[in-house]
C-alpha positions as CSV (number, residue, x, y, z in Angstrom):
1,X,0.0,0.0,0.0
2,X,1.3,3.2,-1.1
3,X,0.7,6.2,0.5
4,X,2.0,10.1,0.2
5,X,2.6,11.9,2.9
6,X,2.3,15.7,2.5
7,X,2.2,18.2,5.1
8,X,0.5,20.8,5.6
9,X,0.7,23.8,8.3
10,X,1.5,27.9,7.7
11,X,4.7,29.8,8.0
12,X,5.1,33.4,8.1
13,X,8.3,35.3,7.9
14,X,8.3,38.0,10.7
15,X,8.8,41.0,8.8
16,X,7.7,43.5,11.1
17,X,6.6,47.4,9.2
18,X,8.3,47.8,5.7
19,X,11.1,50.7,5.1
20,X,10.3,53.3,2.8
21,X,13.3,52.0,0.9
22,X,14.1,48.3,0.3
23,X,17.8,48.3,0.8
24,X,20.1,48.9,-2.4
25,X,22.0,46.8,-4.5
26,X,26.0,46.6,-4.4
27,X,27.9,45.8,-7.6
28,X,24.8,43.9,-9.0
29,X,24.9,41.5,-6.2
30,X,20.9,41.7,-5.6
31,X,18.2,42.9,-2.7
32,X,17.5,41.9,0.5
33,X,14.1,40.9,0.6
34,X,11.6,39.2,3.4
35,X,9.9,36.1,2.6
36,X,7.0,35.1,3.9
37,X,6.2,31.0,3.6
38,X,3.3,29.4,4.1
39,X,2.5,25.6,3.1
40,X,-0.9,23.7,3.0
41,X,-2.2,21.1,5.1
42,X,-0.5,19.5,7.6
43,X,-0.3,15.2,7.7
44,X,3.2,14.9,9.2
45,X,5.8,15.7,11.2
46,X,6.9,16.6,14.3
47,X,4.4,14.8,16.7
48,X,3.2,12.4,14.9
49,X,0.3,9.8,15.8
50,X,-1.3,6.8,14.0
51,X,-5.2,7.3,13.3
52,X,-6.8,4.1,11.6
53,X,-3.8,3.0,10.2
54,X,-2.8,6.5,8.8
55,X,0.3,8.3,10.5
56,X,-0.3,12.1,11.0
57,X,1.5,14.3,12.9
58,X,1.6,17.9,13.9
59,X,4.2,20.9,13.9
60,X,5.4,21.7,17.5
61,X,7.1,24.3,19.1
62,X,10.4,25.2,18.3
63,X,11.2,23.2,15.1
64,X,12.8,24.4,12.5
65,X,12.8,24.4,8.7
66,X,15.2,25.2,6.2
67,X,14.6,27.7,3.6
68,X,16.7,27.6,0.1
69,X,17.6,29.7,-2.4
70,X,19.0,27.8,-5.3
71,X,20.6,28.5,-8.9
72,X,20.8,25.6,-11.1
73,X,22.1,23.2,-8.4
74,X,23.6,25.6,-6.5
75,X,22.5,27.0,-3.0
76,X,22.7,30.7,-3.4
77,X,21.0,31.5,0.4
78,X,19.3,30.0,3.4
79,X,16.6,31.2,5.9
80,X,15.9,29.6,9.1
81,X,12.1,29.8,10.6
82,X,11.1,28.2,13.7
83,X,7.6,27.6,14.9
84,X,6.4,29.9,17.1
85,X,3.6,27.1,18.6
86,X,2.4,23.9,18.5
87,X,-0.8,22.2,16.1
88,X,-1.1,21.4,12.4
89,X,-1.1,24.4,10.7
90,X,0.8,27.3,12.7
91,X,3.5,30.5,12.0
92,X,7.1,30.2,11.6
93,X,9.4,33.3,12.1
94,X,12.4,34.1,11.5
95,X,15.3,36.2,12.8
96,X,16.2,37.4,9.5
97,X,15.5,40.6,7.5
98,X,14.7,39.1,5.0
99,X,17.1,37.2,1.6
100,X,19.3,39.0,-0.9
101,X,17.7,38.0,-4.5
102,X,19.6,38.7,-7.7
103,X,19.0,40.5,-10.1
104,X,17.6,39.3,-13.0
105,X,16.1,36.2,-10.9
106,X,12.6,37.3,-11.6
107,X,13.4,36.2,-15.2
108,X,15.3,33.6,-14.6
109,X,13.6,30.1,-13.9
110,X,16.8,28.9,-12.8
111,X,16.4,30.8,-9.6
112,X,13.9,28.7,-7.2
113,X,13.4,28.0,-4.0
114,X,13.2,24.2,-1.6
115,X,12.9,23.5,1.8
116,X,13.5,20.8,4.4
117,X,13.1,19.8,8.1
118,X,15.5,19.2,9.6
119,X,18.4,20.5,7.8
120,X,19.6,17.8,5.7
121,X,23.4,16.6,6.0
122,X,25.7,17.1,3.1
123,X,27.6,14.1,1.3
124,X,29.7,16.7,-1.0
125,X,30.4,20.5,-1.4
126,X,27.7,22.2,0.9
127,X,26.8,24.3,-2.2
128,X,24.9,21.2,-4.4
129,X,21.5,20.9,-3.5
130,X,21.6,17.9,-5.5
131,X,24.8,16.4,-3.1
132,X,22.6,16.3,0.7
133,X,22.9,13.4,3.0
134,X,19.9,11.7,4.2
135,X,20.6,8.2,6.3
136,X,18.3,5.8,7.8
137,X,20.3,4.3,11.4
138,X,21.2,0.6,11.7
139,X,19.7,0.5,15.2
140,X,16.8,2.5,16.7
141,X,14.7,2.8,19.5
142,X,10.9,2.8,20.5
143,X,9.7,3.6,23.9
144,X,6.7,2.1,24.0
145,X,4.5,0.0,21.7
146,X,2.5,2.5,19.3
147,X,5.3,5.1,20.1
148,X,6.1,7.3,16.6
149,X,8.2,10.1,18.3
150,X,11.6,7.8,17.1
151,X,10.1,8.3,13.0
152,X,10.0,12.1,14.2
153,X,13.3,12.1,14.3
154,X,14.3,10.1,11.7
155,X,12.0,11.1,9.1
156,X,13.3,14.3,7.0
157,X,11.0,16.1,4.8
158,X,11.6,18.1,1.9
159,X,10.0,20.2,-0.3
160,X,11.1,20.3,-4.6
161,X,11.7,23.4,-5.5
162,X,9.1,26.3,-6.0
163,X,8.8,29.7,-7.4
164,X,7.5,33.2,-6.0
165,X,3.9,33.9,-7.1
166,X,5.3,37.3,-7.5
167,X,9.0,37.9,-7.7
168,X,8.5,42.0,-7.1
169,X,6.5,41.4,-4.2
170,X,7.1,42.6,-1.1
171,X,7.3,40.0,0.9
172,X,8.0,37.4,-1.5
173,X,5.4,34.7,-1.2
174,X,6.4,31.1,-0.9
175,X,3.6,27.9,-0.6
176,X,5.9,24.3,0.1
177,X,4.2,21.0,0.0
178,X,6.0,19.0,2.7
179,X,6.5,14.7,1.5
180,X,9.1,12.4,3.3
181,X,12.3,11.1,2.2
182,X,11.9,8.0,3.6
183,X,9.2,5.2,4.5
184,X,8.0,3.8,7.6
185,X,7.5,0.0,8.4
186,X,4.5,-0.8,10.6
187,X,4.9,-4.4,12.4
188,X,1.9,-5.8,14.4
189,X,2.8,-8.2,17.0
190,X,0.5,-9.9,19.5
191,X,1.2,-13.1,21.8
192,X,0.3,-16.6,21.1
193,X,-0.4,-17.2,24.9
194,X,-0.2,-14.9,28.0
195,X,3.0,-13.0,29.4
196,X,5.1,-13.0,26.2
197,X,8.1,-10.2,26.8
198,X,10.2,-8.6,24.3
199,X,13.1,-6.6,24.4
200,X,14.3,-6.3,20.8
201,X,13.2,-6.9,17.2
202,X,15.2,-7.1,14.3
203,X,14.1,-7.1,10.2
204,X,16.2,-8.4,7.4
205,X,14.6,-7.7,4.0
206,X,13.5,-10.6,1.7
207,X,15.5,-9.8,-1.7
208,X,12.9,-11.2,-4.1
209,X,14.4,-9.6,-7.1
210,X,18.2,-9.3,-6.7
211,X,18.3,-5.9,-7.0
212,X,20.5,-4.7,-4.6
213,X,18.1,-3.1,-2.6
214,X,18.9,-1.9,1.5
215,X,17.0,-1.1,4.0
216,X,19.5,0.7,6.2
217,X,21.6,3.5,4.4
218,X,24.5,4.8,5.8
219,X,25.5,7.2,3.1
220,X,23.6,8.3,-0.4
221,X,23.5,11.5,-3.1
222,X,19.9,12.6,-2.6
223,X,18.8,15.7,-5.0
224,X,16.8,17.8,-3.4
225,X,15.7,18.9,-6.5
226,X,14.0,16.4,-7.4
227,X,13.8,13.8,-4.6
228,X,15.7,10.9,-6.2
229,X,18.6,9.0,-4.0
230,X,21.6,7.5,-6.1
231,X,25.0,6.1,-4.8
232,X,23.2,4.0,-1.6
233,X,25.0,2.4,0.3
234,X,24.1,0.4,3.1
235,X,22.8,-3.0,4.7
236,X,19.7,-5.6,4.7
237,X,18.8,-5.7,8.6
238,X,17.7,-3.2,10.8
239,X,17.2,-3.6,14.6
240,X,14.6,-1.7,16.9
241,X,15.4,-1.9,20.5
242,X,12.9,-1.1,23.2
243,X,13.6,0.9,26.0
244,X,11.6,-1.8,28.5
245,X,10.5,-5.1,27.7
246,X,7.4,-5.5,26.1
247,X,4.4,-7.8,27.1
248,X,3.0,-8.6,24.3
249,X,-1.1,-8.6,24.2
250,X,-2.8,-11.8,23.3
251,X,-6.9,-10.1,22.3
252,X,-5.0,-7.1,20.0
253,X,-1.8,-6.2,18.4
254,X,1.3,-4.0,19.6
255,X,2.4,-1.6,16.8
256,X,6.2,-0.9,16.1
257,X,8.1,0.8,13.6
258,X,11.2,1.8,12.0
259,X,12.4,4.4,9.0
260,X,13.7,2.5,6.6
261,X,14.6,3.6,2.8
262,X,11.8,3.9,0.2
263,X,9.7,1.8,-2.2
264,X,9.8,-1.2,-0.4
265,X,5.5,-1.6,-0.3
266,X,4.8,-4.9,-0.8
267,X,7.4,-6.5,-0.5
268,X,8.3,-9.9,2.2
269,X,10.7,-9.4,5.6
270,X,11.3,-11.5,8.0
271,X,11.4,-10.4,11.5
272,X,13.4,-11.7,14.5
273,X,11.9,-11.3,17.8
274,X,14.6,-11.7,21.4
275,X,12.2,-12.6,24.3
276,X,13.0,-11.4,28.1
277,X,13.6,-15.3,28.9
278,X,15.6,-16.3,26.3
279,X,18.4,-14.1,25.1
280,X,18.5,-14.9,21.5
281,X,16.5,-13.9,18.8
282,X,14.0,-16.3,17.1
283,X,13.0,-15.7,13.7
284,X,9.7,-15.9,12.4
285,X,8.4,-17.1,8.9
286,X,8.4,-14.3,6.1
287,X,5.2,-12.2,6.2
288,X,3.8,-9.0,4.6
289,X,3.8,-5.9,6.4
290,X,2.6,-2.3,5.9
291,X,5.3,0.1,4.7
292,X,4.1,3.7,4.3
293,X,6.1,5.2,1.1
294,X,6.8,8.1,0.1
Protein backbone atom coordinates (compact mmCIF):
# COMPACT_ATOMS: atom_id res chain seq x y z
CA UNK A 1 0.00 0.00 0.00
CA UNK A 2 1.32 3.18 -1.14
CA UNK A 3 0.65 6.18 0.53
CA UNK A 4 1.98 10.09 0.18
CA UNK A 5 2.60 11.93 2.93
CA UNK A 6 2.32 15.74 2.52
CA UNK A 7 2.17 18.25 5.06
CA UNK A 8 0.52 20.77 5.62
CA UNK A 9 0.73 23.85 8.25
CA UNK A 10 1.48 27.92 7.75
CA UNK A 11 4.70 29.80 7.98
CA UNK A 12 5.14 33.40 8.07
CA UNK A 13 8.27 35.29 7.95
CA UNK A 14 8.34 38.03 10.71
CA UNK A 15 8.78 41.02 8.83
CA UNK A 16 7.73 43.50 11.06
CA UNK A 17 6.56 47.41 9.19
CA UNK A 18 8.30 47.82 5.66
CA UNK A 19 11.12 50.73 5.14
CA UNK A 20 10.31 53.32 2.77
CA UNK A 21 13.35 52.03 0.95
CA UNK A 22 14.13 48.34 0.30
CA UNK A 23 17.82 48.33 0.77
CA UNK A 24 20.10 48.92 -2.37
CA UNK A 25 22.04 46.75 -4.52
CA UNK A 26 25.97 46.60 -4.40
CA UNK A 27 27.88 45.84 -7.59
CA UNK A 28 24.83 43.91 -9.02
CA UNK A 29 24.92 41.46 -6.25
CA UNK A 30 20.90 41.67 -5.62
CA UNK A 31 18.20 42.91 -2.73
CA UNK A 32 17.54 41.90 0.48
CA UNK A 33 14.10 40.93 0.62
CA UNK A 34 11.64 39.22 3.36
CA UNK A 35 9.93 36.09 2.62
CA UNK A 36 7.00 35.08 3.91
CA UNK A 37 6.20 30.99 3.57
CA UNK A 38 3.33 29.37 4.06
CA UNK A 39 2.48 25.59 3.14
CA UNK A 40 -0.88 23.70 3.02
CA UNK A 41 -2.23 21.15 5.07
CA UNK A 42 -0.49 19.52 7.55
CA UNK A 43 -0.26 15.19 7.68
CA UNK A 44 3.18 14.86 9.18
CA UNK A 45 5.79 15.75 11.25
CA UNK A 46 6.87 16.61 14.30
CA UNK A 47 4.42 14.81 16.67
CA UNK A 48 3.19 12.39 14.95
CA UNK A 49 0.28 9.85 15.78
CA UNK A 50 -1.35 6.78 13.95
CA UNK A 51 -5.24 7.34 13.32
CA UNK A 52 -6.80 4.11 11.63
CA UNK A 53 -3.77 2.96 10.18
CA UNK A 54 -2.83 6.52 8.84
CA UNK A 55 0.32 8.35 10.49
CA UNK A 56 -0.33 12.06 10.99
CA UNK A 57 1.46 14.32 12.95
CA UNK A 58 1.55 17.87 13.88
CA UNK A 59 4.20 20.87 13.93
CA UNK A 60 5.45 21.73 17.50
CA UNK A 61 7.11 24.26 19.10
CA UNK A 62 10.45 25.18 18.28
CA UNK A 63 11.16 23.20 15.15
CA UNK A 64 12.83 24.45 12.48
CA UNK A 65 12.76 24.37 8.70
CA UNK A 66 15.22 25.17 6.25
CA UNK A 67 14.57 27.66 3.58
CA UNK A 68 16.70 27.63 0.08
CA UNK A 69 17.55 29.75 -2.43
CA UNK A 70 19.02 27.78 -5.27
CA UNK A 71 20.62 28.50 -8.87
CA UNK A 72 20.77 25.56 -11.08
CA UNK A 73 22.12 23.15 -8.37
CA UNK A 74 23.55 25.57 -6.54
CA UNK A 75 22.49 26.98 -2.97
CA UNK A 76 22.68 30.72 -3.36
CA UNK A 77 20.98 31.46 0.42
CA UNK A 78 19.30 30.04 3.38
CA UNK A 79 16.59 31.19 5.87
CA UNK A 80 15.94 29.59 9.06
CA UNK A 81 12.13 29.85 10.58
CA UNK A 82 11.14 28.23 13.68
CA UNK A 83 7.61 27.62 14.86
CA UNK A 84 6.40 29.89 17.13
CA UNK A 85 3.58 27.08 18.58
CA UNK A 86 2.40 23.92 18.49
CA UNK A 87 -0.79 22.16 16.12
CA UNK A 88 -1.12 21.37 12.36
CA UNK A 89 -1.15 24.44 10.75
CA UNK A 90 0.79 27.25 12.70
CA UNK A 91 3.48 30.48 11.99
CA UNK A 92 7.09 30.22 11.65
CA UNK A 93 9.40 33.26 12.05
CA UNK A 94 12.40 34.11 11.48
CA UNK A 95 15.32 36.22 12.80
CA UNK A 96 16.24 37.38 9.47
CA UNK A 97 15.49 40.58 7.52
CA UNK A 98 14.72 39.07 4.99
CA UNK A 99 17.06 37.22 1.61
CA UNK A 100 19.29 38.98 -0.90
CA UNK A 101 17.75 38.01 -4.45
CA UNK A 102 19.57 38.67 -7.72
CA UNK A 103 19.04 40.50 -10.05
CA UNK A 104 17.57 39.32 -13.01
CA UNK A 105 16.06 36.21 -10.91
CA UNK A 106 12.56 37.26 -11.56
CA UNK A 107 13.39 36.15 -15.17
CA UNK A 108 15.31 33.57 -14.58
CA UNK A 109 13.59 30.11 -13.91
CA UNK A 110 16.78 28.93 -12.77
CA UNK A 111 16.40 30.80 -9.60
CA UNK A 112 13.93 28.74 -7.23
CA UNK A 113 13.41 28.02 -4.00
CA UNK A 114 13.17 24.24 -1.55
CA UNK A 115 12.94 23.52 1.82
CA UNK A 116 13.51 20.82 4.41
CA UNK A 117 13.10 19.84 8.13
CA UNK A 118 15.46 19.18 9.65
CA UNK A 119 18.40 20.51 7.82
CA UNK A 120 19.61 17.80 5.73
CA UNK A 121 23.37 16.62 5.97
CA UNK A 122 25.71 17.06 3.08
CA UNK A 123 27.63 14.13 1.34
CA UNK A 124 29.70 16.68 -0.97
CA UNK A 125 30.42 20.54 -1.43
CA UNK A 126 27.74 22.23 0.89
CA UNK A 127 26.79 24.28 -2.22
CA UNK A 128 24.90 21.22 -4.45
CA UNK A 129 21.45 20.90 -3.47
CA UNK A 130 21.55 17.90 -5.49
CA UNK A 131 24.80 16.40 -3.14
CA UNK A 132 22.56 16.29 0.70
CA UNK A 133 22.92 13.37 3.05
CA UNK A 134 19.87 11.71 4.23
CA UNK A 135 20.56 8.17 6.26
CA UNK A 136 18.33 5.77 7.79
CA UNK A 137 20.28 4.28 11.36
CA UNK A 138 21.19 0.64 11.70
CA UNK A 139 19.69 0.53 15.22
CA UNK A 140 16.85 2.47 16.69
CA UNK A 141 14.69 2.75 19.53
CA UNK A 142 10.88 2.77 20.48
CA UNK A 143 9.68 3.56 23.89
CA UNK A 144 6.75 2.08 24.02
CA UNK A 145 4.49 0.04 21.75
CA UNK A 146 2.51 2.51 19.27
CA UNK A 147 5.26 5.08 20.10
CA UNK A 148 6.13 7.34 16.62
CA UNK A 149 8.16 10.12 18.29
CA UNK A 150 11.64 7.77 17.06
CA UNK A 151 10.07 8.28 13.00
CA UNK A 152 10.02 12.06 14.25
CA UNK A 153 13.31 12.11 14.27
CA UNK A 154 14.33 10.05 11.72
CA UNK A 155 12.02 11.14 9.08
CA UNK A 156 13.27 14.34 7.05
CA UNK A 157 11.02 16.09 4.79
CA UNK A 158 11.55 18.11 1.94
CA UNK A 159 9.99 20.16 -0.33
CA UNK A 160 11.15 20.27 -4.61
CA UNK A 161 11.72 23.37 -5.50
CA UNK A 162 9.10 26.31 -6.03
CA UNK A 163 8.84 29.69 -7.41
CA UNK A 164 7.45 33.20 -6.03
CA UNK A 165 3.94 33.91 -7.15
CA UNK A 166 5.34 37.25 -7.51
CA UNK A 167 9.03 37.92 -7.66
CA UNK A 168 8.46 42.02 -7.07
CA UNK A 169 6.45 41.37 -4.18
CA UNK A 170 7.07 42.58 -1.06
CA UNK A 171 7.32 40.03 0.91
CA UNK A 172 8.03 37.39 -1.53
CA UNK A 173 5.43 34.69 -1.19
CA UNK A 174 6.40 31.08 -0.88
CA UNK A 175 3.57 27.89 -0.64
CA UNK A 176 5.88 24.31 0.06
CA UNK A 177 4.16 21.04 -0.03
CA UNK A 178 6.04 19.02 2.73
CA UNK A 179 6.55 14.70 1.54
CA UNK A 180 9.06 12.41 3.34
CA UNK A 181 12.32 11.06 2.18
CA UNK A 182 11.87 7.99 3.62
CA UNK A 183 9.24 5.15 4.50
CA UNK A 184 8.04 3.80 7.57
CA UNK A 185 7.54 0.03 8.41
CA UNK A 186 4.55 -0.76 10.63
CA UNK A 187 4.89 -4.35 12.40
CA UNK A 188 1.92 -5.76 14.36
CA UNK A 189 2.76 -8.17 17.04
CA UNK A 190 0.54 -9.90 19.51
CA UNK A 191 1.24 -13.12 21.77
CA UNK A 192 0.29 -16.60 21.07
CA UNK A 193 -0.42 -17.18 24.89
CA UNK A 194 -0.18 -14.94 28.04
CA UNK A 195 2.98 -13.01 29.43
CA UNK A 196 5.06 -12.95 26.21
CA UNK A 197 8.08 -10.20 26.79
CA UNK A 198 10.23 -8.60 24.29
CA UNK A 199 13.05 -6.64 24.37
CA UNK A 200 14.31 -6.32 20.84
CA UNK A 201 13.18 -6.94 17.25
CA UNK A 202 15.21 -7.08 14.31
CA UNK A 203 14.07 -7.11 10.21
CA UNK A 204 16.23 -8.37 7.45
CA UNK A 205 14.63 -7.69 3.97
CA UNK A 206 13.55 -10.64 1.69
CA UNK A 207 15.55 -9.80 -1.69
CA UNK A 208 12.92 -11.20 -4.14
CA UNK A 209 14.41 -9.56 -7.07
CA UNK A 210 18.17 -9.32 -6.67
CA UNK A 211 18.33 -5.89 -6.99
CA UNK A 212 20.47 -4.72 -4.62
CA UNK A 213 18.07 -3.05 -2.60
CA UNK A 214 18.91 -1.92 1.53
CA UNK A 215 17.00 -1.12 3.99
CA UNK A 216 19.47 0.73 6.16
CA UNK A 217 21.57 3.49 4.44
CA UNK A 218 24.48 4.85 5.80
CA UNK A 219 25.48 7.19 3.06
CA UNK A 220 23.58 8.31 -0.39
CA UNK A 221 23.49 11.55 -3.12
CA UNK A 222 19.93 12.58 -2.58
CA UNK A 223 18.79 15.70 -4.99
CA UNK A 224 16.76 17.75 -3.38
CA UNK A 225 15.73 18.90 -6.50
CA UNK A 226 13.98 16.37 -7.40
CA UNK A 227 13.79 13.77 -4.58
CA UNK A 228 15.74 10.90 -6.16
CA UNK A 229 18.64 9.01 -3.98
CA UNK A 230 21.65 7.53 -6.10
CA UNK A 231 24.97 6.12 -4.77
CA UNK A 232 23.20 3.95 -1.63
CA UNK A 233 24.98 2.38 0.28
CA UNK A 234 24.08 0.44 3.10
CA UNK A 235 22.78 -3.02 4.73
CA UNK A 236 19.75 -5.60 4.69
CA UNK A 237 18.80 -5.68 8.64
CA UNK A 238 17.71 -3.16 10.81
CA UNK A 239 17.23 -3.57 14.55
CA UNK A 240 14.58 -1.73 16.86
CA UNK A 241 15.41 -1.89 20.50
CA UNK A 242 12.88 -1.09 23.19
CA UNK A 243 13.55 0.91 25.95
CA UNK A 244 11.64 -1.78 28.45
CA UNK A 245 10.51 -5.14 27.68
CA UNK A 246 7.43 -5.45 26.06
CA UNK A 247 4.36 -7.79 27.05
CA UNK A 248 2.97 -8.62 24.34
CA UNK A 249 -1.12 -8.65 24.24
CA UNK A 250 -2.76 -11.85 23.27
CA UNK A 251 -6.87 -10.13 22.31
CA UNK A 252 -4.95 -7.10 19.97
CA UNK A 253 -1.85 -6.17 18.43
CA UNK A 254 1.33 -4.00 19.59
CA UNK A 255 2.35 -1.59 16.78
CA UNK A 256 6.19 -0.93 16.14
CA UNK A 257 8.06 0.82 13.60
CA UNK A 258 11.17 1.83 11.98
CA UNK A 259 12.39 4.41 9.01
CA UNK A 260 13.74 2.54 6.61
CA UNK A 261 14.56 3.61 2.78
CA UNK A 262 11.84 3.89 0.16
CA UNK A 263 9.65 1.77 -2.21
CA UNK A 264 9.76 -1.20 -0.44
CA UNK A 265 5.51 -1.63 -0.33
CA UNK A 266 4.77 -4.90 -0.77
CA UNK A 267 7.35 -6.49 -0.45
CA UNK A 268 8.34 -9.89 2.18
CA UNK A 269 10.70 -9.41 5.57
CA UNK A 270 11.35 -11.50 7.99
CA UNK A 271 11.42 -10.44 11.47
CA UNK A 272 13.37 -11.69 14.47
CA UNK A 273 11.86 -11.29 17.83
CA UNK A 274 14.56 -11.67 21.37
CA UNK A 275 12.20 -12.61 24.30
CA UNK A 276 13.01 -11.37 28.07
CA UNK A 277 13.58 -15.25 28.88
CA UNK A 278 15.63 -16.27 26.28
CA UNK A 279 18.42 -14.15 25.14
CA UNK A 280 18.50 -14.92 21.54
CA UNK A 281 16.54 -13.88 18.82
CA UNK A 282 14.02 -16.30 17.08
CA UNK A 283 13.02 -15.66 13.67
CA UNK A 284 9.72 -15.88 12.38
CA UNK A 285 8.41 -17.08 8.87
CA UNK A 286 8.38 -14.29 6.08
CA UNK A 287 5.18 -12.15 6.16
CA UNK A 288 3.85 -8.97 4.56
CA UNK A 289 3.83 -5.88 6.43
CA UNK A 290 2.57 -2.25 5.94
CA UNK A 291 5.32 0.08 4.73
CA UNK A 292 4.06 3.73 4.30
CA UNK A 293 6.14 5.21 1.08
CA UNK A 294 6.79 8.15 0.12
Amino acid sequence: MKKLFVIACAFAAAIGCQKAEMEQPQENEGVKVPVQVTATIAQTKTTMTNENGVLKSAWKDGDEIYVRLIFGGNIEGTLKYTASVTGNSVNFVTDSEGMTIPEGASTNAQYRFVAEYPELGYSYLNKYASWREVVVPAVQEQSAPGSLEHISRTNPLYALPVYPEDWNAVPLSLNFEMVHALSVLQLNLKGAEDGIKIVDIKVEMINETGDGDVLVISDCRFDQTNGNMTDIKGSNLLQLKLTSPVVLPTDSYAQFYMTISPGHAGKSFKAGIMYSTNPKFTTSSAKRVLVENP
